[in-house]
N, C-alpha and C positions, 0 to 999 in steps of 0.2 A: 078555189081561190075566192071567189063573191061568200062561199060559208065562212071561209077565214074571219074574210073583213064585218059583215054582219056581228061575226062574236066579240071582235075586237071594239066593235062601236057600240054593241050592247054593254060590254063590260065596263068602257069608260062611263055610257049612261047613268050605268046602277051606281059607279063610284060616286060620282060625282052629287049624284041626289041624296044617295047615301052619308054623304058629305055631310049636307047642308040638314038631312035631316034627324043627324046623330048632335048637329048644333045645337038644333031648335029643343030636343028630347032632352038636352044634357041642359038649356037654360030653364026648362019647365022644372027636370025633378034632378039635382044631382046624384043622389044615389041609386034611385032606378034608371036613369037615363045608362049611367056606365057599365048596369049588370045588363044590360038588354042589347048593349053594343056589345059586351064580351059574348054574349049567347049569339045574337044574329050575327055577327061576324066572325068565324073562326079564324083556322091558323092563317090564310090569308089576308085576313081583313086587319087583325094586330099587325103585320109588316109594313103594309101598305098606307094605315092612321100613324098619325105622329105619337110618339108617346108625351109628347108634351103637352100636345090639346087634350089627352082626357086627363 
């Protein structure tokens, strides 16, 4: 149970940072910002991003 919930809090963590700092990467470089979120992010990370913000 307590492992559940740690993974469940760690994953919101990373989303959520991951968020803010695929923002910050995408207003510095457009075109590298988006190849670097397609790489660090796989097939979970494209479902979970909106396809509208990149």
């Amino acid at each position: 149970m307590i492992v559940g919930l740690l993974l469940v809090v760690l994953v919101v963590l990373v989303s959520l940072l991951g968020w803010r700092w695929n923002q910050l990467e995408v207003a510095q470089t457009s075109r590298a910002g988006r190849r670097m979120v397609k790489r660090m992010r796989g097939r979970s990370g494209r479902r979970r991003l909106h396809q509208r913000a990149l």
